[in-house]
C-alpha positions, 0 to 999 in steps of 0.5 A, a space after each residue: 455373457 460370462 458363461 457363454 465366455 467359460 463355453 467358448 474358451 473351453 476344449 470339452 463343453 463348448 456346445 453343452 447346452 446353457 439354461 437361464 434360471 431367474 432363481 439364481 440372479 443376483 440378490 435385489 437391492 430395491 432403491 439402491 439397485 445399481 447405485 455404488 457400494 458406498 451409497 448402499 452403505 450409506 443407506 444402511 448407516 442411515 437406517 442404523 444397520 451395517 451391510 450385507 445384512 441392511 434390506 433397502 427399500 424394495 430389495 430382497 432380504 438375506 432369507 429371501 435369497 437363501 431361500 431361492 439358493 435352497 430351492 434351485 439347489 434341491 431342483 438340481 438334485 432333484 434333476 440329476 436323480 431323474 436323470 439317473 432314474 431315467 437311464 438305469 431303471 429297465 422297462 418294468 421300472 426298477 433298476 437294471 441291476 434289481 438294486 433299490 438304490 444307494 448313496 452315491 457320490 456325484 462323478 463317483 462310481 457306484 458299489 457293485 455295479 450299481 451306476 454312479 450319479 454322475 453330473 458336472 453342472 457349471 453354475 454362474 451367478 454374481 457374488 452376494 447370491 454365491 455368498 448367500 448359497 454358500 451359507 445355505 450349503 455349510 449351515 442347512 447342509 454342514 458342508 464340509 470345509 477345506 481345512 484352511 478357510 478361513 471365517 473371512 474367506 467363507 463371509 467373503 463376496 467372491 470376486 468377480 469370475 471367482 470359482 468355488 467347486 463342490 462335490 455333491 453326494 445324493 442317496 438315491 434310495 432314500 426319498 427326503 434324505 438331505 444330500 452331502 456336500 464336500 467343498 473343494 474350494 471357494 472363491 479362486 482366482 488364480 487365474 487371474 494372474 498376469 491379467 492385465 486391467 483392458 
């Protein structure tokens, strides 16, 4: 609903296509799924843990949801190599220019003629699942950071509609090589101003 809400609000990608993936679902609190924060809280004060990191009855832990943030990360990588792969390699398989490959950010423009990897994908997902991806980026990836974050800001759950952007650089031509990941920022919520509470 939210993103069907981003696309009909937008000028330029109204009909992009939408793909539901169930690897970015918000994390599974088990018994305490759709019960108030409070209650999960309670839950976890009982068992002598303290939130986010308490895993009631029948949820997902904090390392099963990161390990579906990693897997669907590297799926888009991987989605967006092949799409790249796909549009500059010529008939015989190697790329048009006879260049192998090079590291090239996502939306920058490629050196001496090779073409960019070039690929804007808007993902919506719910906060506790952001947060756990957000550690995947910064601990596995050593995502760089606006200057200004805060450790709180970056423990934070996103509120409700909050964007995060991040710039993506992928070397194509070095199989296993780990992507970088330069974050513009996380949890904004600017927009939200002078939005009355209907």
């Amino acid at each position: 609903q939210t993103t069907a809400t981003i696309l009909e609000k937008s000028e330029v990608c109204r009909d992009v296509p939408v793909q539901c993936d169930s690897r970015i679902r918000e994390r599974k609190y088990g018994v305490a799924e759709g019960k108030p924060l409070s209650q999960l809280r309670n839950l976890a004060q009982a068992a002598g843990e303290h939130c986010p990191a308490f895993t009631p009855v029948g949820g997902e832990t904090l390392e099963q949801v990161k390990l579906r943030a990693k897997d669907f990360f590297e799926f888009l990588c991987q989605l967006v190599l092949a799409d790249t792969r796909q549009k500059t390699e010529g008939p015989t398989g190697t790329p048009e220019n006879g260049r192998a490959g090079a590291a090239l950010p996502l939306g920058g423009s490629g050196e001496g003629g090779a073409p960019p990897l070039d690929a804007h994908i808007l993902v919506v997902s719910h906060g506790a699942y952001m947060r756990s991806w957000l550690g995947y980026l910064v601990k596995d990836l050593h995502c760089a950071l606006p200057p200004a974050l805060s450790r709180s800001e970056l423990s934070a759950v996103s509120p409700n509609t909050g964007i995060s952007h991040f710039v993506v650089g992928l070397d194509s031509g070095t199989p296993g090589a780990k992507p970088t990941v330069q974050c513009l920022c996380i949890h904004l919520h600017d927009h939200l101003a002078g939005v009355a509470d209907a």
